[in-house]
N, C-alpha and C positions, 0 to 999 in steps of 0.2 A: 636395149642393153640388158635389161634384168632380166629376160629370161632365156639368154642367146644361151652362156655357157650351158645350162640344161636341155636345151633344145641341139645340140652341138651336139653334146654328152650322149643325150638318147638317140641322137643320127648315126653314128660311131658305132650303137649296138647291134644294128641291124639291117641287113640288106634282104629282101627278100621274102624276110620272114627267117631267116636265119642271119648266127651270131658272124661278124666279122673278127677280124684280129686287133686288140687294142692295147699299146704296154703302158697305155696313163694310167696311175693309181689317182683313186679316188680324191689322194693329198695335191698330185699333180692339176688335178682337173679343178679342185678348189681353190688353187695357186692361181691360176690363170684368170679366174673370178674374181682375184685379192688383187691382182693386176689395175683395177677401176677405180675408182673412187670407191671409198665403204658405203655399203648401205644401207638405205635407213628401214627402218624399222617395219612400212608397210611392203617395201624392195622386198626385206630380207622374207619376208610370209608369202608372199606370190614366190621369190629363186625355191622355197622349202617346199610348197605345193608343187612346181612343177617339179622338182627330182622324184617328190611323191609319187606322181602321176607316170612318171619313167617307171618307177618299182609295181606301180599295179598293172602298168601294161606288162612288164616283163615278168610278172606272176603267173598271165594269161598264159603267156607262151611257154613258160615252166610247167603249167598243169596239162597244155599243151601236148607237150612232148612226152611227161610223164604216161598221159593215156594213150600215145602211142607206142609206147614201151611197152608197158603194160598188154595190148594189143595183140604187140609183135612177140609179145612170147606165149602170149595164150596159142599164136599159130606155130608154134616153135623155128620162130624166126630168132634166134642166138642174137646173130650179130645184130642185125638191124632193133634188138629192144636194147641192146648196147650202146651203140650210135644213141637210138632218141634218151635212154640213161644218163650217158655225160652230158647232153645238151641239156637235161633238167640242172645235171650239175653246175652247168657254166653259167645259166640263168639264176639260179640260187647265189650262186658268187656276185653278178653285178644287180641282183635283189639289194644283198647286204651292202653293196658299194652306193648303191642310190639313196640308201637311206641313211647312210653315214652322210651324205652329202645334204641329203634335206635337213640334219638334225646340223650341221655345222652352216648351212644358210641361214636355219632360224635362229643361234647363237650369237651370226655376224649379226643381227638386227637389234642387241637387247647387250649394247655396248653402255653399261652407265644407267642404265635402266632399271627399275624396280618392280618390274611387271611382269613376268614369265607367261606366254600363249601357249598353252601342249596342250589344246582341246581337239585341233584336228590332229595330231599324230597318234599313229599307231603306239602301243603299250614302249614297245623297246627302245624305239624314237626317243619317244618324252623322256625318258630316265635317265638317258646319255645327254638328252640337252640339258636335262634338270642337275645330274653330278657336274657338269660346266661350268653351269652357271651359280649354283654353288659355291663351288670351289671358286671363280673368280670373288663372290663377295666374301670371301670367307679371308680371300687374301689380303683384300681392301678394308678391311676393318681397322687396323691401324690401332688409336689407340683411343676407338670407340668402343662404348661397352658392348651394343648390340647394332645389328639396323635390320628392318622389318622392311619385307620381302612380299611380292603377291602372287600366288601362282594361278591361271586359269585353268584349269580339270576342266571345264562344263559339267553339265547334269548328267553324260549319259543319255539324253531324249533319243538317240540313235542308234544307245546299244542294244545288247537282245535283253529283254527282261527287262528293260530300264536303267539298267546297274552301269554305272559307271569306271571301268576297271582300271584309265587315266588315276582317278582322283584316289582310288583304292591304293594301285600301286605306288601312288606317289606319298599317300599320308604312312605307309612301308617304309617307305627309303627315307622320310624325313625323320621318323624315330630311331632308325638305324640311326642315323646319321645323326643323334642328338641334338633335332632342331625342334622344338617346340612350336605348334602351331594353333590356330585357331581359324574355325570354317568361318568366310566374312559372309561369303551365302553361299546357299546348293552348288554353286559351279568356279567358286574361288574360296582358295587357300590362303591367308595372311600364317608368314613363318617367320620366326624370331630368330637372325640368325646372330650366334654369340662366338666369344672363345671356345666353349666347351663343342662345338660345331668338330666335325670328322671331315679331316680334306677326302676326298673318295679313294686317293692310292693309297693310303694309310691305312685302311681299313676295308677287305672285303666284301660289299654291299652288293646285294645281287634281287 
């Protein structure tokens, strides 16, 4: 069960090596996931790896077709760099759809939870799960002063240079966001989230 809707979803993309026809949105496709029981927290990190795994296969085939474009006009093939053109395009569209879907799997998992995982997501991923999840404790505060929050970044040991651009971007978005923080070690984040907090549609953050 936990990895059918994404295995379903990325069947849907492709036949042959080419794009089929599909009118589910991303919202639709993660309705029919919500359809189950909720799940739990190790569920929801395997459903958010594989839509991952959806958006890197269909990155391939976007670069794909890109250098067949590319190609087809160096030999002044018009139409045919056109055709593989929009296919870059249509793959870039359910790029972005896949990944809406892995950052709202790993959301579903971190229902009540104090612990935030964005060490395997890509920069954009984590930002969208992190304004979420945010915004859900920020609603929950009630008429407590603060409550403290964990996020995992990791170190980085996998980027280029070392550098970790997770944990970069995310200590960004939490001073936007008037959350004070403090590093608990190299690959996690302790954040202090209070009233003075920014729901993320209130304010611009990017």
């Amino acid at each position: 069960r936990i990895l059918k809707v994404a295995k379903d979803y990325a069947n849907d993309f492709t036949f042959a090596g080419h794009p089929v026809n599909t009118k589910e949105s991303h919202e639709q496709v993660f309705a029919k996931e919500e359809e189950n029981s909720p799940l739990s927290r190790e569920e929801a990190i395997q459903q958010a790896h594989a839509y991952s795994d959806v958006a890197g296969k269909l990155c391939e085939m976007r670069e794909d077709c890109l250098n067949k474009a590319e190609n087809a006009l160096a030999e002044g093939k018009k139409t045919v760099a056109q055709y593989y053109s929009e296919m870059a395009k249509w793959y870039m569209e359910r790029i972005e759809q896949s990944n809406s879907l892995a950052a709202n799997a790993m959301l579903n998992g971190h229902e009540g939870a104090t612990t935030l995982d964005l060490h395997f997501l890509q920069v954009h991923q984590a930002l969208k799960v992190l304004d979420l999840f945010l915004d859900d404790k920020i609603r929950t505060l009630m008429n407590k002063r603060k409550t403290t929050v964990y996020i995992i970044t990791g170190r980085g040991s996998h980027s280029p240079k070392g550098l970790c651009r997770i944990k970069h971007a995310v200590q960004i978005r939490l001073r936007k966001r008037h959350i004070p923080f403090t590093e608990q070690n190299p690959g996690m984040l302790r954040a202090y989230i209070t009233k003075r907090a920014i729901i993320s549609y209130k304010k611009m953050v990017t």
